[in-house]
PDB file as gemmi writes it, atoms N, CA and C in Angstrom:
CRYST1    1.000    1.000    1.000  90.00  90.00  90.00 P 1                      
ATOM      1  N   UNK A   1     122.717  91.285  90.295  1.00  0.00           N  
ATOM      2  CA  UNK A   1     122.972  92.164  91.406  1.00  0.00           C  
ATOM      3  C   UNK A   1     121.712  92.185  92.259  1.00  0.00           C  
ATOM      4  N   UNK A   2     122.034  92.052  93.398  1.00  0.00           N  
ATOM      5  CA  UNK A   2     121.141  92.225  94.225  1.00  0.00           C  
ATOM      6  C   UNK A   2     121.075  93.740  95.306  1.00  0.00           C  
ATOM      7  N   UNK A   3     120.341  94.462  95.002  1.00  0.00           N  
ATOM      8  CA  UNK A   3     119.813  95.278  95.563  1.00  0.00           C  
ATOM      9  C   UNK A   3     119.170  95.294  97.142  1.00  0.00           C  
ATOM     10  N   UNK A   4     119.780  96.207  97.925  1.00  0.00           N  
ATOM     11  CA  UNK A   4     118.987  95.862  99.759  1.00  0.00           C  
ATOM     12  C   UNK A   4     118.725  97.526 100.258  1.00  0.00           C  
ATOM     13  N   UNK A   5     117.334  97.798 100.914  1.00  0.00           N  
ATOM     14  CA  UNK A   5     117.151  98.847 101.357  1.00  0.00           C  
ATOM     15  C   UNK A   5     117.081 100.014 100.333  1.00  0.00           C  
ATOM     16  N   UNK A   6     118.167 101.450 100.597  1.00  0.00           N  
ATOM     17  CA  UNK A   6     117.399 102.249  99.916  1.00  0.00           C  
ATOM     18  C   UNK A   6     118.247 102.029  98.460  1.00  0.00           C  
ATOM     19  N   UNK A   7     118.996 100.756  98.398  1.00  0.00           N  
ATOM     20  CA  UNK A   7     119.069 100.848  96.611  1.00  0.00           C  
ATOM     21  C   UNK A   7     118.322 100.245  96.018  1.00  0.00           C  
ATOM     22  N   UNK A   8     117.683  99.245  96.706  1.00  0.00           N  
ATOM     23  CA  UNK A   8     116.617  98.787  96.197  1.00  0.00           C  
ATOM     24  C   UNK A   8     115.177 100.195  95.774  1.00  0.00           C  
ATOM     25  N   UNK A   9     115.327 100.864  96.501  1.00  0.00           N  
ATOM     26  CA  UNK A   9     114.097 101.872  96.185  1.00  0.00           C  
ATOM     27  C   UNK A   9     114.565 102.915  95.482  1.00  0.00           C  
ATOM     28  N   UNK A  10     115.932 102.673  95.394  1.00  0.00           N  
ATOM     29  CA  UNK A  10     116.697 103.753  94.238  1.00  0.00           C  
ATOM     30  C   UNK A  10     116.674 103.358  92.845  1.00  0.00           C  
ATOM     31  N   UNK A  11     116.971 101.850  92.825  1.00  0.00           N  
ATOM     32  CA  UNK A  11     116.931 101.088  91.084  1.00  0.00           C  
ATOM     33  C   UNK A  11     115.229 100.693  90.898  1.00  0.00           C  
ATOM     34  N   UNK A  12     114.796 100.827  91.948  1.00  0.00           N  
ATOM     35  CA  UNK A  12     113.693 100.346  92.038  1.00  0.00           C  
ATOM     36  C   UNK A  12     113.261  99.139  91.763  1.00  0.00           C  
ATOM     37  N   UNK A  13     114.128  98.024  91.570  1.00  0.00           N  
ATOM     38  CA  UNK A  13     114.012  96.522  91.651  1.00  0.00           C  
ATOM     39  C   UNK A  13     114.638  96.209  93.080  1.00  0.00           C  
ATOM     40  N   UNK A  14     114.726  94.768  92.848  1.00  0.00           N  
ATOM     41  CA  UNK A  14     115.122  94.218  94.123  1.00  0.00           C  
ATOM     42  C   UNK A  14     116.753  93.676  93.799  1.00  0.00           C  
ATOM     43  N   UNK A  15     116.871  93.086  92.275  1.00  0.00           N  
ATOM     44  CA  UNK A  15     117.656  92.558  91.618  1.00  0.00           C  
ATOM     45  C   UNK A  15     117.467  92.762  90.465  1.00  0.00           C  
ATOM     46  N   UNK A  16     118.849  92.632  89.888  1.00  0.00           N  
ATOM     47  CA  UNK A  16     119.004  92.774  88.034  1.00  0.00           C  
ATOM     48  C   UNK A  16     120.211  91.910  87.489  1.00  0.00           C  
ATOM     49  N   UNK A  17     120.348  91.018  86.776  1.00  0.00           N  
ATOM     50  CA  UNK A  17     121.199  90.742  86.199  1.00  0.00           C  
ATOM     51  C   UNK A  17     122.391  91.661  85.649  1.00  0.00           C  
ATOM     52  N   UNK A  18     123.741  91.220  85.542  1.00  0.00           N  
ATOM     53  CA  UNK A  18     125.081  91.774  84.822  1.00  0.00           C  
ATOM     54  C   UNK A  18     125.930  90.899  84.080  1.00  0.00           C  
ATOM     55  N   UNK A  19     126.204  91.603  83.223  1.00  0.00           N  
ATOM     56  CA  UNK A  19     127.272  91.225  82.264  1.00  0.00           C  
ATOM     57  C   UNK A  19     128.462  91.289  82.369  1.00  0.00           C  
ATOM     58  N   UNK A  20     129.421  91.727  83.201  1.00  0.00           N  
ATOM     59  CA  UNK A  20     130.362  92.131  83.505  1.00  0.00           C  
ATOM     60  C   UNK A  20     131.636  90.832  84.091  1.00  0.00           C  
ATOM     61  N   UNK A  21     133.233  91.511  83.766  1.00  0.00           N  
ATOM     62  CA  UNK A  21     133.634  91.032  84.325  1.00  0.00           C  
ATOM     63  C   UNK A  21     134.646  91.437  85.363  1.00  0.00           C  
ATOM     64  N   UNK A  22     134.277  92.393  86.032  1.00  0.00           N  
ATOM     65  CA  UNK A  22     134.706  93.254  87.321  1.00  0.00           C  
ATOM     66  C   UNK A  22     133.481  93.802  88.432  1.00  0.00           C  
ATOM     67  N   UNK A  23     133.504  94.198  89.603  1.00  0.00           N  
ATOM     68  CA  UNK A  23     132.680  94.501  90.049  1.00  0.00           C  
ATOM     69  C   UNK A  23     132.442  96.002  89.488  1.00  0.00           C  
ATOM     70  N   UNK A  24     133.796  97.172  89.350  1.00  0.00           N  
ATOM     71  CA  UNK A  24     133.819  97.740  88.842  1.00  0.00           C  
ATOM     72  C   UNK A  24     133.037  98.068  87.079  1.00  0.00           C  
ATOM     73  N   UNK A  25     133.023  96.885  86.453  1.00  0.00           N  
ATOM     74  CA  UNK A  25     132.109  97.217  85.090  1.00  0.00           C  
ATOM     75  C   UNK A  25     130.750  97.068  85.016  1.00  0.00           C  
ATOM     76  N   UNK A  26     130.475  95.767  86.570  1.00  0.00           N  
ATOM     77  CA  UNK A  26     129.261  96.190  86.885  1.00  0.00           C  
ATOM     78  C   UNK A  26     128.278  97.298  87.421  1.00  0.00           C  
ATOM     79  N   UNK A  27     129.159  97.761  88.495  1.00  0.00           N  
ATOM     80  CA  UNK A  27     128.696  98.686  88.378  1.00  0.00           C  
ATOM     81  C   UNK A  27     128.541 100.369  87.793  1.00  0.00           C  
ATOM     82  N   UNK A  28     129.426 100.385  87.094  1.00  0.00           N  
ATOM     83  CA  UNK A  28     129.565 101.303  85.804  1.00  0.00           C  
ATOM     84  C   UNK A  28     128.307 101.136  84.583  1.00  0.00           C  
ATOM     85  N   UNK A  29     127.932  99.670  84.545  1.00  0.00           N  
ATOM     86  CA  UNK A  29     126.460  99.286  84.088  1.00  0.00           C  
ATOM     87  C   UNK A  29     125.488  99.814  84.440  1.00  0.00           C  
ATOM     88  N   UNK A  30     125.344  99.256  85.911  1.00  0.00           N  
ATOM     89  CA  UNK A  30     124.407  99.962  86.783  1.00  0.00           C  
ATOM     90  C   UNK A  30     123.634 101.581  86.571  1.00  0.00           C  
ATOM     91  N   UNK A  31     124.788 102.002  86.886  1.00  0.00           N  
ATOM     92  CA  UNK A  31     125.172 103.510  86.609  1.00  0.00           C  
ATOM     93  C   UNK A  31     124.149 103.564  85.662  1.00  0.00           C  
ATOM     94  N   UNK A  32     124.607 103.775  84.793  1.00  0.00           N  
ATOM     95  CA  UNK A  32     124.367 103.676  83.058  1.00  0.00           C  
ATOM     96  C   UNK A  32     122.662 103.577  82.715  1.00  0.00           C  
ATOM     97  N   UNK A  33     122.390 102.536  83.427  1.00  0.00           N  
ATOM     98  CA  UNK A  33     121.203 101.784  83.596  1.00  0.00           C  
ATOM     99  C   UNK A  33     120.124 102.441  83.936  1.00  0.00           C  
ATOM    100  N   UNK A  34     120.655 102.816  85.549  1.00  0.00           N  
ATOM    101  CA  UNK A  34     119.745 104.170  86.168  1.00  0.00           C  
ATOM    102  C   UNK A  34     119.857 105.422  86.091  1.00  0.00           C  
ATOM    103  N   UNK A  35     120.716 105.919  84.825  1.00  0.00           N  
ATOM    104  CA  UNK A  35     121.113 107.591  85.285  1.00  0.00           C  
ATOM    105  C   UNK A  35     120.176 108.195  85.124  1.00  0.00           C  
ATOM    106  N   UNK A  36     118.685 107.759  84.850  1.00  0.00           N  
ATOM    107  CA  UNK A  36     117.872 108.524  85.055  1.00  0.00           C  
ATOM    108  C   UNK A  36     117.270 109.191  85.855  1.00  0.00           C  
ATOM    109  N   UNK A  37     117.932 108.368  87.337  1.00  0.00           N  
ATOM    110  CA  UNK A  37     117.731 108.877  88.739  1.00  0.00           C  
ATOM    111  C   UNK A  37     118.936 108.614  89.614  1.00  0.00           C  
ATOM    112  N   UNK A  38     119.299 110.007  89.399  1.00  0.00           N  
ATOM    113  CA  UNK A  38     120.632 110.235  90.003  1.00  0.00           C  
ATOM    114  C   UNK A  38     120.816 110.015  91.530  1.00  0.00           C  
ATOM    115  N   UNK A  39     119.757 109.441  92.191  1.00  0.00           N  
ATOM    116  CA  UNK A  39     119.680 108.824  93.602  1.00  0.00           C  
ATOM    117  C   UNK A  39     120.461 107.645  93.784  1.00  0.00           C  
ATOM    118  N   UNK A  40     120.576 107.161  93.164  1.00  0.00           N  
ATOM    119  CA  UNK A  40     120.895 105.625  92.183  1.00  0.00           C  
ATOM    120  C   UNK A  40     122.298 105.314  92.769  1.00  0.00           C  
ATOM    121  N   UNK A  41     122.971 106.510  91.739  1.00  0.00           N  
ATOM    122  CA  UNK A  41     124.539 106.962  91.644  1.00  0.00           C  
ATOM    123  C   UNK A  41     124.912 107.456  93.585  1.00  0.00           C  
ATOM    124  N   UNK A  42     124.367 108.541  93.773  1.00  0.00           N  
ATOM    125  CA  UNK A  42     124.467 108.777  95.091  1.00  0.00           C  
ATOM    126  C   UNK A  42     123.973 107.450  96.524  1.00  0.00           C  
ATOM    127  N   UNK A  43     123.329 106.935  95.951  1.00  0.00           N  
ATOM    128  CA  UNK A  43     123.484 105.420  96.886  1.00  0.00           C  
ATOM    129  C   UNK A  43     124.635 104.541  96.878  1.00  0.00           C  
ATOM    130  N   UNK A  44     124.929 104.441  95.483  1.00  0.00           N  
ATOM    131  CA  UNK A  44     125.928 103.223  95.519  1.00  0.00           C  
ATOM    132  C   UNK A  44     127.497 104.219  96.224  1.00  0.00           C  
ATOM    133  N   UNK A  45     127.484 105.390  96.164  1.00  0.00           N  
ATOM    134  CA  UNK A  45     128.831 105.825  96.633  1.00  0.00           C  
ATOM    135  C   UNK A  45     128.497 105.286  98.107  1.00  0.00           C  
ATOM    136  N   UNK A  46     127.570 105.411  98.596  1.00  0.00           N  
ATOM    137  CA  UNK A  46     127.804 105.053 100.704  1.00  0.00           C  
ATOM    138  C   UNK A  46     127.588 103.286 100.745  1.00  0.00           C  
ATOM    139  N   UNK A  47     127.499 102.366  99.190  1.00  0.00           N  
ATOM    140  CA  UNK A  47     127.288 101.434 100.175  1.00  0.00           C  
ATOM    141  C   UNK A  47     128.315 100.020  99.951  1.00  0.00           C  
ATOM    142  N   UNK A  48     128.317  99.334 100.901  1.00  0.00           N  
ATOM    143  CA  UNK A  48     129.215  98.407 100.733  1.00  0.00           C  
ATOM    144  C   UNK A  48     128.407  96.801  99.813  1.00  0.00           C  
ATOM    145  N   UNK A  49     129.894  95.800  99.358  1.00  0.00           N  
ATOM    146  CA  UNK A  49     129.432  94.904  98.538  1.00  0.00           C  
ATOM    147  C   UNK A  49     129.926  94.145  98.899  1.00  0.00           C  
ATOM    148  N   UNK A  50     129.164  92.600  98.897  1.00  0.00           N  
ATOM    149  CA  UNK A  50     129.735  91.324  99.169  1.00  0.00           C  
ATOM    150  C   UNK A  50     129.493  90.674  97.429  1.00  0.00           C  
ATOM    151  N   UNK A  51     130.613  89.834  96.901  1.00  0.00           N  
ATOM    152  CA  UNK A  51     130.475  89.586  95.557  1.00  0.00           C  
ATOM    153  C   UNK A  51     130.593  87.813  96.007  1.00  0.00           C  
ATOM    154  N   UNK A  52     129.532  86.832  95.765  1.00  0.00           N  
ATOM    155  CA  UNK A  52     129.110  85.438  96.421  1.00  0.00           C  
ATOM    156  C   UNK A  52     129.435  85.346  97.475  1.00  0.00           C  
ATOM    157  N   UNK A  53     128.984  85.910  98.505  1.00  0.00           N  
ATOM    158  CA  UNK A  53     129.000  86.220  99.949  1.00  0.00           C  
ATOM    159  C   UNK A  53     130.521  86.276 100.351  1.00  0.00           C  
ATOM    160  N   UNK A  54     131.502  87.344  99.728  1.00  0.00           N  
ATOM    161  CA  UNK A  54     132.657  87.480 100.469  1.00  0.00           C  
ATOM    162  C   UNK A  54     132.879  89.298 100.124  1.00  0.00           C  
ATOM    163  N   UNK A  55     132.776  89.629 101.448  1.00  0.00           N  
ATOM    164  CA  UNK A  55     133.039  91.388 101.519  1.00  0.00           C  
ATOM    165  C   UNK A  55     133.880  91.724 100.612  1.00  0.00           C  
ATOM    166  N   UNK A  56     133.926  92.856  99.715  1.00  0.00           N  
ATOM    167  CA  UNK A  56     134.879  93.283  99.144  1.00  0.00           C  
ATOM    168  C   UNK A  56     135.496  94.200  99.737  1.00  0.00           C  
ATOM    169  N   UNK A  57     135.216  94.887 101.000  1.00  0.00           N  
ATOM    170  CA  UNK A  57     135.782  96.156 101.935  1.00  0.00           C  
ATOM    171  C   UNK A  57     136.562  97.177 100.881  1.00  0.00           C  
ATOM    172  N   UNK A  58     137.986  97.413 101.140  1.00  0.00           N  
ATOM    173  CA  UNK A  58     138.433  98.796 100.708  1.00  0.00           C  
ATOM    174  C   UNK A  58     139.432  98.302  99.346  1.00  0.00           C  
ATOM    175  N   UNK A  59     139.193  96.911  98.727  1.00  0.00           N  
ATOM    176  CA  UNK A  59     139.689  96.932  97.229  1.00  0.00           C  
ATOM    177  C   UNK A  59     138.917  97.755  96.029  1.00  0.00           C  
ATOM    178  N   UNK A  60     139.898  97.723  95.204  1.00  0.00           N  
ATOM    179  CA  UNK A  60     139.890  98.369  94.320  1.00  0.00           C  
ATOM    180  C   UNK A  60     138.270  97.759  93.550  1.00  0.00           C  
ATOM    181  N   UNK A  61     137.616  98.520  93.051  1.00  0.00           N  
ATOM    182  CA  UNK A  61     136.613  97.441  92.520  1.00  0.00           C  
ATOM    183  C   UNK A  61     136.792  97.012  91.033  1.00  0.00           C  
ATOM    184  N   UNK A  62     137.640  97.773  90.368  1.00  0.00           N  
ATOM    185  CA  UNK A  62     138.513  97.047  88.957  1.00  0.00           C  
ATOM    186  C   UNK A  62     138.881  95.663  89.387  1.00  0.00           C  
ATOM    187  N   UNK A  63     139.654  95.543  90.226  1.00  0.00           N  
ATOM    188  CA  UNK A  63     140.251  94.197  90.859  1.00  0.00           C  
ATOM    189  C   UNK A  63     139.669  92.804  91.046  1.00  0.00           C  
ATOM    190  N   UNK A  64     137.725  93.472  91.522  1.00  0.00           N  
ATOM    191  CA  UNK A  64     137.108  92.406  92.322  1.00  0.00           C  
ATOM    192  C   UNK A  64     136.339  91.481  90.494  1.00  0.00           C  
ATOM    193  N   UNK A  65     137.072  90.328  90.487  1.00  0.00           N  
ATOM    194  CA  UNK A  65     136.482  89.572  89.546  1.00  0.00           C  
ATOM    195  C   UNK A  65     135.481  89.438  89.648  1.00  0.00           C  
ATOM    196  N   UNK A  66     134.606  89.171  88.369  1.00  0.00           N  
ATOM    197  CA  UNK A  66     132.743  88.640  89.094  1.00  0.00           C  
ATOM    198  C   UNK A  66     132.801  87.146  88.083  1.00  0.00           C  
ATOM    199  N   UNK A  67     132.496  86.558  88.743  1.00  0.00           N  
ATOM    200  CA  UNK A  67     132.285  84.986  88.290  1.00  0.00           C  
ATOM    201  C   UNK A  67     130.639  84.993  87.614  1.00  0.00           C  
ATOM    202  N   UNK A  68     130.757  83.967  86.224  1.00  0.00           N  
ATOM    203  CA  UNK A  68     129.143  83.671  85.648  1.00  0.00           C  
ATOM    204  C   UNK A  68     128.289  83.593  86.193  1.00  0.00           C  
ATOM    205  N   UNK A  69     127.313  83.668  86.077  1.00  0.00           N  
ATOM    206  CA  UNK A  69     126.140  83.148  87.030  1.00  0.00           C  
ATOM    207  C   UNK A  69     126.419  83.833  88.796  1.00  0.00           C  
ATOM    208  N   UNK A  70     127.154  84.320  89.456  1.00  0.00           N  
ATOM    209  CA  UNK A  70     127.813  85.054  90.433  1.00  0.00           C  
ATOM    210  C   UNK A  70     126.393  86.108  91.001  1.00  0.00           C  
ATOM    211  N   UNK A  71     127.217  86.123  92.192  1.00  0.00           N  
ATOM    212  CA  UNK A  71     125.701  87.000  92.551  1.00  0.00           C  
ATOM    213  C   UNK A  71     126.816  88.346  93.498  1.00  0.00           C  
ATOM    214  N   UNK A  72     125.929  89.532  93.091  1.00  0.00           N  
ATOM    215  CA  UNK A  72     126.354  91.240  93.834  1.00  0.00           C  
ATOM    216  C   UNK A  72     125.769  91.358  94.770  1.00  0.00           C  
ATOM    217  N   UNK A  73     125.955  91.756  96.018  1.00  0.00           N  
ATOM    218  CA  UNK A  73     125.052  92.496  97.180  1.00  0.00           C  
ATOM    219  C   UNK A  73     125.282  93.727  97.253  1.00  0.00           C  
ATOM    220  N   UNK A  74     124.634  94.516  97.192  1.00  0.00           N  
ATOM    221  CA  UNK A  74     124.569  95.651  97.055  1.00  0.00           C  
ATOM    222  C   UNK A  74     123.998  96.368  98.428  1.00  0.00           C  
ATOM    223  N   UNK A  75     125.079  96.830  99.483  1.00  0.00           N  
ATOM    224  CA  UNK A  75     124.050  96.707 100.418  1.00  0.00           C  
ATOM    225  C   UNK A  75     124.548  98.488 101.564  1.00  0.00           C  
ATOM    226  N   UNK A  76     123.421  99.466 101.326  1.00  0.00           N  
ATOM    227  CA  UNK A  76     123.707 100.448 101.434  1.00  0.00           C  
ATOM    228  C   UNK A  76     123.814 100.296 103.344  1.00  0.00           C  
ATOM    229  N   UNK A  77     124.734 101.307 104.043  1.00  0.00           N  
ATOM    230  CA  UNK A  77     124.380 101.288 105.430  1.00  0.00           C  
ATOM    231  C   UNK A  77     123.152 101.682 106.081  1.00  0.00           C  
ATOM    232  N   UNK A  78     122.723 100.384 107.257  1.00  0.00           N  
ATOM    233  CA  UNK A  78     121.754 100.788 107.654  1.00  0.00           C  
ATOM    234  C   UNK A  78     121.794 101.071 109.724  1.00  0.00           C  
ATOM    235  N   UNK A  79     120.747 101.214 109.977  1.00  0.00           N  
ATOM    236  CA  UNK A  79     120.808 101.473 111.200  1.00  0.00           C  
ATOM    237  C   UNK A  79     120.589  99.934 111.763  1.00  0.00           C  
ATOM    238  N   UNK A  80     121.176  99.386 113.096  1.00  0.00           N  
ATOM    239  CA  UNK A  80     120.395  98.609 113.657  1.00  0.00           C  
ATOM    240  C   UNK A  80     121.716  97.160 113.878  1.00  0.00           C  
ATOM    241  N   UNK A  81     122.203  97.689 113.387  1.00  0.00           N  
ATOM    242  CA  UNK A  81     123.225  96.492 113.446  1.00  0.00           C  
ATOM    243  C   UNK A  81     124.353  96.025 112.164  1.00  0.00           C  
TER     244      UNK A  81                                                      
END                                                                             
């Protein structure tokens, strides 16, 4: 998973590897991972995800398969464009 902006300063990496095979169990990982800073949790509710550069918009995230080796964007809204 790749981390951008303030989730990056919320997980406080840039990126982390997952095990998962939903976007949904990934990030239920996530979760899990950081509940030590409940900023974490409150980021990922405002932000949107591309799963190997294709938007996931308003599906279900149970739904969104994650492929091996696969890469998350994690990418909270920002100003500017």
């Amino acid at each position: 998973m790749r981390y951008w902006a303030a989730a990056k300063a919320a997980a406080g990496t840039a990126e982390e590897p997952y095990a998962a095979a939903t976007l949904a169990e990934a990030l239920d990982a996530a979760r899990s991972a950081h509940a030590a800073n409940p900023e974490f949790a409150r980021v990922l509710l405002r932000c949107s995800f591309l799963v190997d550069g294709d938007p996931v918009g308003t599906r279900d995230h149970g739904t969104v398969p994650l492929a091996e080796g696969g890469t998350v964007e994690v990418l909270p809204p920002f100003a500017g464009g």
